[in-house]
N, C-alpha and C positions, 0 to 999 in steps of 0.2 A: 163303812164309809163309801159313797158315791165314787165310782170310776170316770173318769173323762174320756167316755168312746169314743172323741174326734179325734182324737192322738193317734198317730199311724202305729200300726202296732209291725211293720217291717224291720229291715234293716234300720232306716234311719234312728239317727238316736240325738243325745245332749250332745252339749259343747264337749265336755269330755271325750265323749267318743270319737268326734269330730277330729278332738285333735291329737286322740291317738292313733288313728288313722290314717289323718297327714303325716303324721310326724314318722309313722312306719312305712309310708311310700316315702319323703325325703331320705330315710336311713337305708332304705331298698335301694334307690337312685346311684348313692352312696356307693353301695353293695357292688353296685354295677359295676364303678369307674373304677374301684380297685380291683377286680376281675381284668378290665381292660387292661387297667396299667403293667399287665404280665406281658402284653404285647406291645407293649410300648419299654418298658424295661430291662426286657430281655433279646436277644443278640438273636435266636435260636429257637423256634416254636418244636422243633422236630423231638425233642425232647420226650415232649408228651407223649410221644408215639413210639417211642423207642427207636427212634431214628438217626437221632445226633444224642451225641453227650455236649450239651451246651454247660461251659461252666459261667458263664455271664448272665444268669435268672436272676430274677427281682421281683417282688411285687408288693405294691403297697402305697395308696394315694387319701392326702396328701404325702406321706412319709413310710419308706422304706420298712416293712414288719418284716420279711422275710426274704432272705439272699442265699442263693445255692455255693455252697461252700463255705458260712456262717456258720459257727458252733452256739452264738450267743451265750456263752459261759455254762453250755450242758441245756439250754432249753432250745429248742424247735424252733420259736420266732425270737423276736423282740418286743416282748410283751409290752414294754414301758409307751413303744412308737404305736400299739395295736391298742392301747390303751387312748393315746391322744384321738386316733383317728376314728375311733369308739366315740370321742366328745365330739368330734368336729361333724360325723355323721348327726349326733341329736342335735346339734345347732342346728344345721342345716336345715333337718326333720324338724326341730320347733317350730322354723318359719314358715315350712309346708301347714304343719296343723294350725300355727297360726291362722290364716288363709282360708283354711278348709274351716275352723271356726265361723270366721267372719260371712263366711258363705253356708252357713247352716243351715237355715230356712229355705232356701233356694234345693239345695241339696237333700235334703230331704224329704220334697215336694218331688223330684226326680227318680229317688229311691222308691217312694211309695206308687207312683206312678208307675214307672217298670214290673212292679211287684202284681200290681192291678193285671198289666196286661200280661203278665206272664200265668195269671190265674184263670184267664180270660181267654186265654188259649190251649185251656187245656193241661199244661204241663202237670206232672204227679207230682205230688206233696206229699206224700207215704214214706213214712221211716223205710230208711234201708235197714234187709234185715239179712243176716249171712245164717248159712247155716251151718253144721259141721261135714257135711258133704261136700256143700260146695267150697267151704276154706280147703278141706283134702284134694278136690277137682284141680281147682287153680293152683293151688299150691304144687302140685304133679306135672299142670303143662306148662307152670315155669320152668320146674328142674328138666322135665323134657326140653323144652326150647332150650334153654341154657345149653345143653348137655349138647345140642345138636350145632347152634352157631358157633360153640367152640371147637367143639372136632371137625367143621367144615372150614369155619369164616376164621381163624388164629392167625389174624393178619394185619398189620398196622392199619391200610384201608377202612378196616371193619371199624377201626376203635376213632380212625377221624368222620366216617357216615356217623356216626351213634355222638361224637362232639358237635358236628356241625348242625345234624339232622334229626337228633332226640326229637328236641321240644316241638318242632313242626310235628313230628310222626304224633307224638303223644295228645296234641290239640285235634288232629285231624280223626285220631280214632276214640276220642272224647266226643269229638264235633257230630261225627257220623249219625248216630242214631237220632233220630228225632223227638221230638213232644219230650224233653228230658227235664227235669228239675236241673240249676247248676248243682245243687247235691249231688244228685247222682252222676255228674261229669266228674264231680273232684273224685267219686267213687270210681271211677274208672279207670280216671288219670292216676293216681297213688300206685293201684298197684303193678301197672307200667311201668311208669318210671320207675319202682323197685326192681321188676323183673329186667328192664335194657338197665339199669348199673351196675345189677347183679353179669349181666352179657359182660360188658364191660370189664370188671372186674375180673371175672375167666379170661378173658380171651386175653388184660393185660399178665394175668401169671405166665400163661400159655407162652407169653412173649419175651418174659424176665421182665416186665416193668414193675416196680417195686408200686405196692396199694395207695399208698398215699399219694403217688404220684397220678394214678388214675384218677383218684378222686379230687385232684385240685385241676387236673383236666377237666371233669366232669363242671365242679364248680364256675372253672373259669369261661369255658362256651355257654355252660347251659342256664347261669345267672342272667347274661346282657337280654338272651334270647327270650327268655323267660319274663324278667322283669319288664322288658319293653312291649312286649306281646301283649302282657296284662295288663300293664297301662292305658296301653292304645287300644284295647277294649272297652277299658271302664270310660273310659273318654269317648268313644266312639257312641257308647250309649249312652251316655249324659248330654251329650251334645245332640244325637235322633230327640232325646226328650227332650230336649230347650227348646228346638225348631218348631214342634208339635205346637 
């Protein structure tokens, strides 16, 4: 059967895709504001850092899933409220894909375009390929670096630079190299951010902060920063391409 070669063969794709796409930036969005709402619900940020024993923590928007000093009958959250605000994010996210439907044609004309000139300038398109040396390599000057910002940097400070200033560090030495595919940036960025959570995570034992508390730290800076960052990207190049 005949193939229809005018069809962009890039990212862009059908409506479906379209609108599972929006619908995972409105749920991301989502993501964001109950991140926030830890700063807005709680009395006491120093927590995270082992700073204060704040007992007035909250987080969770539109509705309350988890409160410091809650037992919720032997479970962690309040699944039932993490459950609603699980729906109220895909509403939200349907009206995004909605949207991003209705603009499909447009938006796909943008995608194939960028895809153009990102071929057009060179960038590599070559499978990434790991070796077993080199996973041994990296995998070595994490536990080094790990091994060293702990027994130097074991200090609240470290763990609010690595909340505040992750995702800048991690874009920036993503950003660095030139002529790159975005493959090989996500390549880049992954195992970063693995290796500063893994920093994080040492330096909060080192501290007595209990793991999970790190890690809802980590969640709670590194999602808004993250999520908005990416956006204001994708945005920023679909809008250079409309101009054009």
């Amino acid at each position: 059967m005949a193939t229809d070669n005018s069809l962009p063969t890039t990212l862009a794709g059908t409506r479906f895709r379209w609108f599972a796409r929006g619908t995972a930036v409105g749920m991301l969005l989502i993501a964001v504001v109950n991140a926030l709402s830890y700063f807005v619900r709680s009395s006491d940020w120093g927590n995270l850092i082992g700073k204060a024993e704040a007992n007035d923590e909250a987080i969770g928007f539109p509705f309350v899933v988890w409160e410091s000093g809650n037992t919720y009958n032997g479970f962690y959250a309040d699944y039932p409220m993490l459950f609603l605000n699980v729906l109220v994010a895909f509403a939200i996210g349907s009206m995004v894909g909605i949207i991003a439907v209705g603009q499909r044609e447009t938006l796909n004309r943008l995608v194939d375009d960028f895809e153009r000139e990102a071929e057009a300038a060179g960038e590599s398109k070559r499978p990434i390929q790991f070796s077993l040396m080199g996973l041994m390599t990296a995998t070595t000057l994490c536990a080094v670096f790990v091994a060293i910002a702990v027994k130097l940097a074991a200090r609240p400070e470290t763990l609010l630079a690595i909340y505040a200033l992750g995702p800048i560090c991690l874009v920036a030495i993503a950003m660095l190299p030139r002529r790159l595919s975005w493959q090989r940036r996500v390549a880049i960025i992954t195992p970063s951010a693995l290796t500063l959570i893994a920093v994080a995570i040492a330096v909060g034992v080192r501290l007595g902060i209990e793991f999970d508390k790190v890690m809802m730290g980590i969640f709670l800076c590194w999602t808004p920063q993250s999520a908005v960052a990416a956006i204001a990207l994708t945005t920023t190049l679909f809008l250079q391409q409309a101009c054009r």
